[in-house]
N, C-alpha and C positions, 0 to 999 in steps of 0.2 A: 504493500500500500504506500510504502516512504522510501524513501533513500536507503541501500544498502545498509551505509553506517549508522544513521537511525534508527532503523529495525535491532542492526544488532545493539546495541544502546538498550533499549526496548524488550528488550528478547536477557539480555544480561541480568535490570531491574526488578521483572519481575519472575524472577529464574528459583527464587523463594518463596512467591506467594505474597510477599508485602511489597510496598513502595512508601519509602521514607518520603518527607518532604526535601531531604537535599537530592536525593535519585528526581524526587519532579525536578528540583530547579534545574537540573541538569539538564534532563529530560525537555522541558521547556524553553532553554535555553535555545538548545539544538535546534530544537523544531522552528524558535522564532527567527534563527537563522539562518534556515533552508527556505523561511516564506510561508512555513504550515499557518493556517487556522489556529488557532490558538482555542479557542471555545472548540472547535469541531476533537483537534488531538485530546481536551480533557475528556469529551464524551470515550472516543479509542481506549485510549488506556485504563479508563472505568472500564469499559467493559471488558478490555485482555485480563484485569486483574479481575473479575470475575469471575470468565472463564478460567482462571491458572486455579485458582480457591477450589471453584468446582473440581476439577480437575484432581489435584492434591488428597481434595477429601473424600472421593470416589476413588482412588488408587492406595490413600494411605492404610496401613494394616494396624489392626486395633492395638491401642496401649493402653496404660493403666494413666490416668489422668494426674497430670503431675501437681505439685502442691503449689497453691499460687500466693506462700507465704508473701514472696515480695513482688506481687503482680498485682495491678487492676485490671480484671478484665483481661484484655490480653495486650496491657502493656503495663511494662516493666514500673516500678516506682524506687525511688532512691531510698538506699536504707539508712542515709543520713540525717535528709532531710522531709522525703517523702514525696516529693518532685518527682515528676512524670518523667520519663525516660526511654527514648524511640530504639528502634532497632538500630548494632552499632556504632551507639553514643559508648563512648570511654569516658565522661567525664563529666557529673552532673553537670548542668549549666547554670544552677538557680546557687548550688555550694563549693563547688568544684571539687567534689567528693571523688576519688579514681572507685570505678569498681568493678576492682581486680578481686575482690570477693565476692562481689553477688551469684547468688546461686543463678545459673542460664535458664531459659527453658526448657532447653535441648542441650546434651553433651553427650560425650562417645560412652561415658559408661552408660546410659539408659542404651544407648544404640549396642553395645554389647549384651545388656541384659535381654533385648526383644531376641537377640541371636543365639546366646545360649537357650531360652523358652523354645525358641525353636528347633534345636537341636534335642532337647527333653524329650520334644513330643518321636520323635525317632524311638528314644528308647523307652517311651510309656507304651507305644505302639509293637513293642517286640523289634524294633531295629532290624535292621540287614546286618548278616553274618559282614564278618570284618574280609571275606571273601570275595563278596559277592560288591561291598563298597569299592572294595579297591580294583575290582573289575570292572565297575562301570567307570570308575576314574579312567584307567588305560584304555577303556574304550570310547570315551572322549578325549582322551589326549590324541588318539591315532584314526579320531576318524568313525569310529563303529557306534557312536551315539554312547549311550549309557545319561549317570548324574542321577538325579532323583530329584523327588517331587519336596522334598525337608531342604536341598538344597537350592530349588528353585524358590523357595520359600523366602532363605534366606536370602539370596539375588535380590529380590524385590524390597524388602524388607529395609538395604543399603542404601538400595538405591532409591525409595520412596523418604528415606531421612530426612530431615527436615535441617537447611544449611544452617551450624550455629549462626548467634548473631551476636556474641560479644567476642571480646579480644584473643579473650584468655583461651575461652572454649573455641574458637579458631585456631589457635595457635597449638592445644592439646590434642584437637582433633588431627590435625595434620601429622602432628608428632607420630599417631598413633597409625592416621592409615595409610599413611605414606608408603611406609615398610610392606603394609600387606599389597600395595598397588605397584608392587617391584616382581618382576618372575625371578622364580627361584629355581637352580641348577640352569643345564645347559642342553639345548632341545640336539644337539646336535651326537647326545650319548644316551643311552639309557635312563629315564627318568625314575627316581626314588620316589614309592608312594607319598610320602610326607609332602613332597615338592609337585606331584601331581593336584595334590590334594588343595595346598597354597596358591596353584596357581588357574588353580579353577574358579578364582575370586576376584582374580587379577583387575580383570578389566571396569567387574561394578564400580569398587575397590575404587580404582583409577577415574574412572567418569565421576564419582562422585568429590574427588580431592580437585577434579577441573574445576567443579560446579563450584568448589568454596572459594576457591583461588581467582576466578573469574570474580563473584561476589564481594569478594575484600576486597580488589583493584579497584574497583566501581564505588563501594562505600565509604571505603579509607584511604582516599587516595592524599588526603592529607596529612595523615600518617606516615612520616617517612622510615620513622622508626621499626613501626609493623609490618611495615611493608615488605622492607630487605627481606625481614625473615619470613614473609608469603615466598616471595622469590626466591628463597632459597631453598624451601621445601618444592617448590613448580621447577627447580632447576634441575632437582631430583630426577624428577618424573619428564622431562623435557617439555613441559608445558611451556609454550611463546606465551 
């Protein structure tokens, strides 16, 4: 409907589901510089972010509803002062409170807990012989299908996450999945179950460390501090 680069702009913003007001300004900025409509772009983007919400919460897999000790609603509030707080702020603006403590919405150990649940139900269910897993492993590595339906499960699971949205939990998250968004051994010898296994993740794994690293360049780009070390976990992974 717009400019290349606008789209992707567009497409980057609402790539979480929210749209802060400095993603508008940006967003708006753009558009008044290409010539858009300015009333017609905000109708657009209300509705892409409806569609993305729909979307998200028709795809996302049930969790336990998290505690909204220091949330209103579904935005954050300062636990200094109690000031409202957007997705992405590092730094009250009413106290100048940093909060490198506040508990996130979202962080990788809940996203680790939905993946072990899932992996439970494998062994509430009577589990696959350790035979019969590792044969379907080799037989996706080489071609002959296999995998299973606990670990489609989890595929989805990764990849429906929800991108953090504070510093810290960006910063931990990456720590975390970085590693597992790396192939492990060397396809060129014989593959070690453990390494089949690892790298059968690889890729959700990796799509999803894009999606936070795209999202932090966009949010924080004022941030020069957090930034290097986005870029330096994306240098990892060879993310441009």
């Amino acid at each position: 409907m717009y400019n290349e680069q606008l789209e992707k702009l567009i497409e980057m913003a609402l790539m979480d589901g929210e749209l802060t007001e400095k993603e508008k300004q940006v967003l708006f900025k753009k558009a008044e510089g290409l010539g858009v409509d300015l009333d017609e772009f905000e109708m657009v983007l209300d509705a892409r972010l409806f569609e993305k919400k729909k979307n998200m919460e028709k795809d996302a897999p049930a969790a336990p509803a998290a505690p909204k000790s220091d949330k209103f609603g579904d935005i954050k509030k300062c636990p200094a002062c109690g000031g409202m707080v957007e997705s992405f702020q590092i730094k009250c603006v009413d106290c100048g409170h940093e909060f490198s403590n506040l508990e996130s919405n979202v962080s990788i150990e809940k996203l680790f807990k939905m993946l072990n649940e899932a992996e439970n139900e494998r062994k509430e269910d009577g589990g696959m012989s350790m035979g019969k897993a590792l044969g379907g492993l080799m037989g996706k590595a080489y071609g002959l299908g296999g995998g299973d339906k606990i670990n489609g499960k989890k595929r989805t699971i990764i990849s429906n996450f929800p991108i953090p949205t504070t510093k810290d939990d960006i910063l931990e998250f990456l720590s975390m999945a970085v590693p597992k968004a790396k192939q492990s051994g060397n396809f060129l010898t014989k593959q070690q179950p453990e390494n089949l296994a690892h790298n059968e993740f690889v890729p959700v794994w990796k799509t999803k460390c894009e999606q936070i690293v795209m999202k932090a360049r966009f949010s924080m780009k004022d941030d020069k501090k957090i930034l290097d070390e986005i870029n330096s976990y994306a240098k990892e992974l060879n993310i441009k």
